[in-house]
C-alpha positions as CSV (number, residue, x, y, z in Angstrom):
1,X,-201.1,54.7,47.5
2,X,-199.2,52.1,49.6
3,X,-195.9,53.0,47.9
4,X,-196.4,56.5,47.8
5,X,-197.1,56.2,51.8
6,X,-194.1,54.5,52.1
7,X,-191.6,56.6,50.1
8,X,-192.7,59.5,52.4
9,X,-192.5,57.7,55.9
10,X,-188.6,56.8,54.5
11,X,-187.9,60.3,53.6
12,X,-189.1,61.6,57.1
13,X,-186.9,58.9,58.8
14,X,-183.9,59.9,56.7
15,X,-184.3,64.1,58.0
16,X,-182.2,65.1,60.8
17,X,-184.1,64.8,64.3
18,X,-184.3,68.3,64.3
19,X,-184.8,71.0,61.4
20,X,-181.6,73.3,60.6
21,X,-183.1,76.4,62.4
22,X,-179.6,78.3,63.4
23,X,-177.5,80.0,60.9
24,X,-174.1,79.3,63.5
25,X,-173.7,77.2,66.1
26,X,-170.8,78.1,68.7
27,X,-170.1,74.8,70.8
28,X,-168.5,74.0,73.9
29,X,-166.9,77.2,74.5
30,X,-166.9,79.1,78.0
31,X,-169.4,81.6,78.0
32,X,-169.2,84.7,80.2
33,X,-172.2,87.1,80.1
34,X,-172.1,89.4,83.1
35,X,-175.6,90.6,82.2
36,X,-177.1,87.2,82.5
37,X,-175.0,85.8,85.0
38,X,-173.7,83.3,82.9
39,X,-169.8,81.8,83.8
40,X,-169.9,78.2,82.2
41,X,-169.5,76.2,79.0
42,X,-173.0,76.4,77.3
43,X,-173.2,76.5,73.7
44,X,-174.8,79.9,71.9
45,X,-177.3,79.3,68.5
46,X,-177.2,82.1,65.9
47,X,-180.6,82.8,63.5
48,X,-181.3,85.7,61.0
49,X,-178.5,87.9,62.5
50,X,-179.7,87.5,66.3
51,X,-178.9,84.8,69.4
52,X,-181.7,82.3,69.1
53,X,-179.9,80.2,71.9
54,X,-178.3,80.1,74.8
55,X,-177.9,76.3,76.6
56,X,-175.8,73.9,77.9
57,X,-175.9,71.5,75.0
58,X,-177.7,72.3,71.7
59,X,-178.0,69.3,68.8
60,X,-175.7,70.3,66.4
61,X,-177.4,69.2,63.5
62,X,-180.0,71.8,63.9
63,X,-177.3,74.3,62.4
64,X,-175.9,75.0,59.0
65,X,-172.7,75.6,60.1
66,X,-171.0,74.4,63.5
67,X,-168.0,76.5,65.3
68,X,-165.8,74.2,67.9
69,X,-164.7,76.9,70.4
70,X,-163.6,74.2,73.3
71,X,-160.9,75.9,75.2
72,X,-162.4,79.2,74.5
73,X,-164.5,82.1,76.1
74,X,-167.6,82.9,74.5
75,X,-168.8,86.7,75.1
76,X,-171.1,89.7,74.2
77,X,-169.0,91.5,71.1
78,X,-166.7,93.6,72.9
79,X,-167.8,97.6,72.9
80,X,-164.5,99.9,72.9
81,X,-166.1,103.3,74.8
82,X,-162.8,105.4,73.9
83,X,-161.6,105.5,69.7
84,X,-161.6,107.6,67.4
85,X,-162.6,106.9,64.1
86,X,-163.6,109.7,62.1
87,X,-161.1,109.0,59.7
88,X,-161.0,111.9,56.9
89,X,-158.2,113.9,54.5
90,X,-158.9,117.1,56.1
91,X,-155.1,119.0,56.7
92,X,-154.5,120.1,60.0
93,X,-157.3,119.0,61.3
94,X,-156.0,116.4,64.1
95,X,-158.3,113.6,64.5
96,X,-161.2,115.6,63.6
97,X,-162.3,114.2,60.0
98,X,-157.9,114.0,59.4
99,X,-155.4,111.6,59.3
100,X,-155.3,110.5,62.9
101,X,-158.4,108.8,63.4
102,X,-158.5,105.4,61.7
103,X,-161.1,103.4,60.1
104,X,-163.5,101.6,62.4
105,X,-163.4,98.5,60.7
106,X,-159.5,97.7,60.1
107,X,-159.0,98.1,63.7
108,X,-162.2,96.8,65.6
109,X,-163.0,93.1,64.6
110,X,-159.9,92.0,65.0
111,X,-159.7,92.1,68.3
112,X,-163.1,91.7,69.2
113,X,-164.5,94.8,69.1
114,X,-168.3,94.9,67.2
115,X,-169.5,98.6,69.3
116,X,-166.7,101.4,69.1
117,X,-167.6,104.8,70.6
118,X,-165.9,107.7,69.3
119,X,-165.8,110.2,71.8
120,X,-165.4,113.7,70.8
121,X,-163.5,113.5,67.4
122,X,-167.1,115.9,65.5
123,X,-168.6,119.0,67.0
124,X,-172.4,119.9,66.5
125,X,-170.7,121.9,62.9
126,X,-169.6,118.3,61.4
127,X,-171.7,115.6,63.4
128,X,-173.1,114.7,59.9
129,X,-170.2,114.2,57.7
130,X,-169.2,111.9,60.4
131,X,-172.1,110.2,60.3
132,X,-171.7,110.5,56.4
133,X,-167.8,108.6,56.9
134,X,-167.6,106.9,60.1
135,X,-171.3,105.3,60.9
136,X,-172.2,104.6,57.4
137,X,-170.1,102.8,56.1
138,X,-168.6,100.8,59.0
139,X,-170.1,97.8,59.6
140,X,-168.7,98.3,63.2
141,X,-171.8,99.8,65.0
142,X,-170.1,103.5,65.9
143,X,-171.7,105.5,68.2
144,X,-170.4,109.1,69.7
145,X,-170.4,111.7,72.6
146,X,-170.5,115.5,70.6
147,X,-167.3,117.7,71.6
148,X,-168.6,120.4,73.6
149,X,-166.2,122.3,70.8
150,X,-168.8,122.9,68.0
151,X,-165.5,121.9,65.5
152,X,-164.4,119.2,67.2
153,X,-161.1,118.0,68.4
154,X,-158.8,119.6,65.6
155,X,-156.1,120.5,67.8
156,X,-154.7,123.4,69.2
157,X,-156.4,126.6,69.5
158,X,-159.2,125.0,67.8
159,X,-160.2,123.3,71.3
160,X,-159.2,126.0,73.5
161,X,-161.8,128.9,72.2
162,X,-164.6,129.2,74.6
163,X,-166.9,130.8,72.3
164,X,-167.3,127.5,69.7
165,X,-168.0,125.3,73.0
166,X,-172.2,126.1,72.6
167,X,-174.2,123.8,74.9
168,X,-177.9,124.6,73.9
169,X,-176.2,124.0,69.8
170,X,-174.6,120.4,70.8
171,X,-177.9,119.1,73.0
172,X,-180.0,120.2,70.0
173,X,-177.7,118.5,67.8
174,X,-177.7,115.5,69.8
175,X,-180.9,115.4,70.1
176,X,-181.2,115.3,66.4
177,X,-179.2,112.2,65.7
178,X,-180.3,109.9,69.2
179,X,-179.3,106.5,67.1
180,X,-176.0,107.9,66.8
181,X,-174.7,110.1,69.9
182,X,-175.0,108.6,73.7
183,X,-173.1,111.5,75.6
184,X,-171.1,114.5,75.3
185,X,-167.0,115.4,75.9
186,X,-164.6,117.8,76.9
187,X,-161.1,117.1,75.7
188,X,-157.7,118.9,75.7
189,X,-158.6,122.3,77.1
190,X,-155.2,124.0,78.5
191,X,-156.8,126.6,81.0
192,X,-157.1,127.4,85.0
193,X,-160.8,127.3,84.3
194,X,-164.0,125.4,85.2
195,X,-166.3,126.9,82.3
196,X,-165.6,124.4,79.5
197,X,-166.1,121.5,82.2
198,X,-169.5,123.3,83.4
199,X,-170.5,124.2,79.7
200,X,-170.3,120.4,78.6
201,X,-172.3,119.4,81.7
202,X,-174.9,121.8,81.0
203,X,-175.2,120.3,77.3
204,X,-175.6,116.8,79.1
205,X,-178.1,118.1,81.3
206,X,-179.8,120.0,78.7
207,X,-179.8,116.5,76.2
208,X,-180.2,114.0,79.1
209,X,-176.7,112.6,78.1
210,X,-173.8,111.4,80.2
211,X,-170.4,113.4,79.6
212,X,-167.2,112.3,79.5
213,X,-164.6,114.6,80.9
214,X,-160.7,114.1,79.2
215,X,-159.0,116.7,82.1
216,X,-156.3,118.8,82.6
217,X,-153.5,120.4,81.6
218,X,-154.0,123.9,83.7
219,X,-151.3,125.8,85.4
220,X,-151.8,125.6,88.7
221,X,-153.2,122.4,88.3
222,X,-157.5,122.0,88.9
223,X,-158.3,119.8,91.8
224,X,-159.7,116.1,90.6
225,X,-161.9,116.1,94.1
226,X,-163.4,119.1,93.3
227,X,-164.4,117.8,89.5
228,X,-165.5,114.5,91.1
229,X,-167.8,116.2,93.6
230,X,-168.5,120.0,92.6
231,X,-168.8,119.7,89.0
232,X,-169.6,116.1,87.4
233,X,-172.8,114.0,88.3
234,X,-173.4,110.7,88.7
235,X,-172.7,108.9,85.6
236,X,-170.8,111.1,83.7
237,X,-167.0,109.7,82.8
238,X,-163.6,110.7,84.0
239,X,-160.8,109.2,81.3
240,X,-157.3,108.9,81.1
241,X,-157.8,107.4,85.0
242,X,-154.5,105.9,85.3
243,X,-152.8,108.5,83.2
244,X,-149.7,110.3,84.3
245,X,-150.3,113.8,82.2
246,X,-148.6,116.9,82.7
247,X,-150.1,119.7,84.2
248,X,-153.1,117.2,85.7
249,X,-153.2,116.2,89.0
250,X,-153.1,112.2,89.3
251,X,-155.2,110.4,91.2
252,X,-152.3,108.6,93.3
253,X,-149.8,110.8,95.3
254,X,-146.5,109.1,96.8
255,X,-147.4,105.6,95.7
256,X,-150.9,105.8,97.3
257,X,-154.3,106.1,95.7
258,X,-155.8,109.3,97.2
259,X,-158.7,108.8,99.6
260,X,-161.2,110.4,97.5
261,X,-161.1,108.3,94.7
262,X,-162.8,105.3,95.7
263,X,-165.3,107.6,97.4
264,X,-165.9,109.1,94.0
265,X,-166.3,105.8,92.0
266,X,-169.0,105.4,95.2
267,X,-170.8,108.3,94.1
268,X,-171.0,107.3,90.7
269,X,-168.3,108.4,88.5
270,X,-167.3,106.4,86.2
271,X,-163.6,105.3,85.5
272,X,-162.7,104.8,82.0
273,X,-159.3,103.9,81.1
274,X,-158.7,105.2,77.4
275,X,-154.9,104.2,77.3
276,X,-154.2,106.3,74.1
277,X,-150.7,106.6,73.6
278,X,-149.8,108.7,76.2
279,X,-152.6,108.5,79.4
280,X,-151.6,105.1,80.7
281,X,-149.1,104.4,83.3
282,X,-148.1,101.1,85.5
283,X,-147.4,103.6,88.3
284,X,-150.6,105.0,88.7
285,X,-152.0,101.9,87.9
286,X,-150.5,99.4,90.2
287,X,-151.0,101.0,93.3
288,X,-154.6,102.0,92.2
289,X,-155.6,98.8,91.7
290,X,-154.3,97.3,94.3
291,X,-156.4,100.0,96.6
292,X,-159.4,98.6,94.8
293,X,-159.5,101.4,92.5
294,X,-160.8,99.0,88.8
295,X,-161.9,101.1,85.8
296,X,-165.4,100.9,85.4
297,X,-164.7,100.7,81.8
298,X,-161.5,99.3,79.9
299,X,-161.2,101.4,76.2
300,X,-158.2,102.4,74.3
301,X,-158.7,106.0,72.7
302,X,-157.8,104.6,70.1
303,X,-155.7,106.2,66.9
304,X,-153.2,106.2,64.7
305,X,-150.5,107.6,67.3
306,X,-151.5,104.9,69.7
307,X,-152.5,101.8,68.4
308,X,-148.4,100.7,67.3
309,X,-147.4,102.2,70.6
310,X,-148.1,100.6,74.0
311,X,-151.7,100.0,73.6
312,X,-151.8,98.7,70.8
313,X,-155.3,97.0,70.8
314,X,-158.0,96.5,73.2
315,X,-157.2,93.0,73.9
316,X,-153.8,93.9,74.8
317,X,-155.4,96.6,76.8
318,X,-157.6,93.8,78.9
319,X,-154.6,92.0,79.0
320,X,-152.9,94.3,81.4
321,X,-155.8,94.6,83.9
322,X,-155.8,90.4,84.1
323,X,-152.1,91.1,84.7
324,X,-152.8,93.5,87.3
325,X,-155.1,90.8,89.5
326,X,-158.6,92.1,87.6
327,X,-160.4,89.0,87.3
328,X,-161.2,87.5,83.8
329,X,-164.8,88.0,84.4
330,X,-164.3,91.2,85.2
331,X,-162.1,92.5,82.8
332,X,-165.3,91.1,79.9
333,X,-167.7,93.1,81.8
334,X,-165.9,96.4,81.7
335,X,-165.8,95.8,78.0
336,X,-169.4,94.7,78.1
337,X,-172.3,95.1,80.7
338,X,-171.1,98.2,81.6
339,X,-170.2,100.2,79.1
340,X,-173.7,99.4,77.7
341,X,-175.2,100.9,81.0
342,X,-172.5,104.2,81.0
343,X,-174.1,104.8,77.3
344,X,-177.7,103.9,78.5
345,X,-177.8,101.4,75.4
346,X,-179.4,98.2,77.4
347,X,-179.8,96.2,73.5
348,X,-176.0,95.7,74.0
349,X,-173.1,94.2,75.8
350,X,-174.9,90.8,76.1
351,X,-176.3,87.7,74.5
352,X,-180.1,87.7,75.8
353,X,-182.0,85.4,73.0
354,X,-183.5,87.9,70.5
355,X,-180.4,90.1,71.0
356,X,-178.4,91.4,68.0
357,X,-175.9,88.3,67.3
358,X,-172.7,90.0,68.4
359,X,-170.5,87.9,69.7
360,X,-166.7,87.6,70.3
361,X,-164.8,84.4,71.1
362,X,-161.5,84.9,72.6
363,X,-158.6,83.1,73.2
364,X,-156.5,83.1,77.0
365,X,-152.9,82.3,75.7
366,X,-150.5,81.1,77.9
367,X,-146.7,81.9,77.9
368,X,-144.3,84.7,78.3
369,X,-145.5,88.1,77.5
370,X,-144.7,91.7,77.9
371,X,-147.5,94.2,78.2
372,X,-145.7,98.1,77.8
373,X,-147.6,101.3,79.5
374,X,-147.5,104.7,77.8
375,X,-144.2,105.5,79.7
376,X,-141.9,103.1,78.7
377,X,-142.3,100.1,80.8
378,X,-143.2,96.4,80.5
379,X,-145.3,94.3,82.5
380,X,-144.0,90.6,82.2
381,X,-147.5,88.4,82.0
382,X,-148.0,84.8,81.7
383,X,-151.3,85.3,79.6
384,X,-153.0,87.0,76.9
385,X,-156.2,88.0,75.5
386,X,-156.9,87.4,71.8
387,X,-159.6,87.5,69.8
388,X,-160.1,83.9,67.6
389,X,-163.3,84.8,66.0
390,X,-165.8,87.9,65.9
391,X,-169.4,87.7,65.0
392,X,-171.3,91.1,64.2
393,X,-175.2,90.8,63.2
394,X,-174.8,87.2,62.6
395,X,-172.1,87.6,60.3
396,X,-168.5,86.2,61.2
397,X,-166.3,89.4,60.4
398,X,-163.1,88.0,61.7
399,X,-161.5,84.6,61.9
400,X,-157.9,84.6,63.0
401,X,-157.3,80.8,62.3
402,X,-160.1,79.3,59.9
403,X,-163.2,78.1,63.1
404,X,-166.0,78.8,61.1
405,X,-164.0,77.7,57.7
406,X,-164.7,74.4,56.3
407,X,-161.1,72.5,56.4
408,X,-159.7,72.2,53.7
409,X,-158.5,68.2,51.7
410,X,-156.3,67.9,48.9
């Protein structure tokens, strides 16, 4: 009995001072969660695919395995509110189920991304095949706004005729997939004429969904003040902010932002970049910024015409905003906080314990870089955003350089 008492009090003293309760433990990085307030090195636990922990110092041997991020930030996974990703064979079809829109996954980790929200590639006629394709089998969590256009965005006259664009068909249709679509859009419609705007509304109105409007293109030009206050509500999304597009009026005139702008963001439009490959430019965007005019969200739209042109990715995209003055803490919560609230999905965008464990830990680089617009021009910068390690469910899905990999001894 004595022996057996004593082998067991000797095993005890030999266990770690603290069970292995966390999958992943991230450790000394600089975590910044503009949900929670939180702007300081604290280290983040990781159990059974959700944040267990969040504190300044937890015991390391309490975790299986142990991720050294000193020197780096520490964030929510990054949600992209502007891509398109239904990625299909159909010909002529644009970006609707075609060859233009990518695969979530090949494009999203990598640079941080764990939430993408395709906005507007299916219609209410082929929301399920894109669910079929796109949401099941990404392990990206995709979401969607439903093109007003019961098709969706194939192109050409496809998104010009009036009687596909059906609002009472999308809101039902929304309605019938809520885990999937958060909003409805209007994109690439060429007339003088305020019905496919008003028709995409109504659908939001009729679903409860914000809408995202992607505007312009009419001969004479519409007027931006009177979208901003006549037709859009509070919460619903203007795109392509700091684009410079033909046949759209721009929301700077003679190297000024135009006074209504800022009165709009007041009101409660939101701002959404979606760079794309041709809706950014430096000079819209310089002197908007620097009249106080920051996106409320930071996206790409991405594609496969844009992402090996000027924007690239969306940490390149971030990039540029930190190169325009937008502060670092910023920049993560328009790729956060807030574009959880535009799509009324309050489980994402940050790292409350209990929380679905995505996380992103990015790297500021120092050095000499050169960030392009959609037009041709380069902004020299002296640092960059990249993405060292993503984390979706609890799972690392990207590791640019080996952190979560045991090293390896010859």
């Amino acid at each position: 009995m004595k022996t057996t008492l004593v082998t067991i009090l000797l095993a005890l003293a030999a266990m770690p001072s603290a069970a292995q309760d966390l999958d992943l433990l991230i450790k000394n990085g600089h975590v910044i969660d503009p949900k929670n307030g939180i702007d300081r090195v604290m280290d983040v636990g990781i159990a059974e695919g959700r944040i267990a922990v969040v504190a300044p110092d937890v015991d390391a041997a309490r975790a299986d395995a142990v991720v050294d991020a000193a020197g780096l930030y520490v964030t929510p996974g990054l949600i992209d509110m502007h891509v398109h990703v239904f990625h299909g064979t159909e010909e002529d079809a644009y970006i609707s189920n075609s060859y233009t829109s990518v695969p979530a996954d090949a494009f999203t980790f990598r640079t941080g991304v764990t939430t993408a929200v395709d906005v507007g590639s299916a219609g209410w006629r082929n929301i399920r095949t894109f669910v079929d394709q796109a949401v099941n089998h990404s392990e990206t969590r995709v979401l969607a706004f439903l093109n007003i256009v019961g098709a969706g965005m194939k192109g050409g006259a496809a998104e010009q005729d009036l009687r596909d664009m059906d609002p009472k068909l999308t809101a039902m249709t929304a309605l019938k997939y809520p885990e999937v679509v958060v909003g409805v859009k209007l994109a690439h419609y060429e007339g003088p004429d305020w019905t496919p705007t008003d028709l995409a509304v109504e659908a939001g109105r009729q679903a409860d969904l914000p809408v995202m409007i992607d505007f312009g293109r009419a001969e004479p030009p519409l007027s931006l003040e009177t979208l901003f206050f006549d037709h859009l509500r509070p919460g619903d999304i203007f795109t392509h902010v700091y684009g410079n597009v033909s046949r759209r009026e721009s929301i700077v005139e003679n190297g000024r932002l135009r006074p209504f702008v800022l009165d709009a963001q007041q009101r409660g439009v939101v701002f959404d970049v979606g760079h794309g490959g041709s809706s950014f430019a430096y000079a819209v965007a310089a002197p908007a910024t620097r009249a106080g005019l920051w996106p409320s969200t930071i996206s790409t739209d991405l594609h496969a015409e844009s992402t090996n042109a000027g924007m690239k990715d969306l940490s390149n995209v971030m990039s540029k905003f930190l190169a325009l003055g937008m502060p670092l803490t910023e920049v993560i919560r328009a790729t956060t906080w807030t574009p959880a609230e535009v799509i009324r999905r309050p489980a994402l965008g940050h790292l409350d314990v209990g929380a679905d464990a995505d996380v992103a830990v990015l790297r500021l680089r120092d050095g000499a870089f050169g960030l392009t617009d959609s037009r041709g021009y380069r902004l020299p910068a002296s640092q960059k955003i990249e993405a060292e390690l993503t984390i979706r469910a609890g799972r690392v899905v990207w590791d640019l350089n080996g952190l979560a990999q045991q090293s390896f001894e010859d």
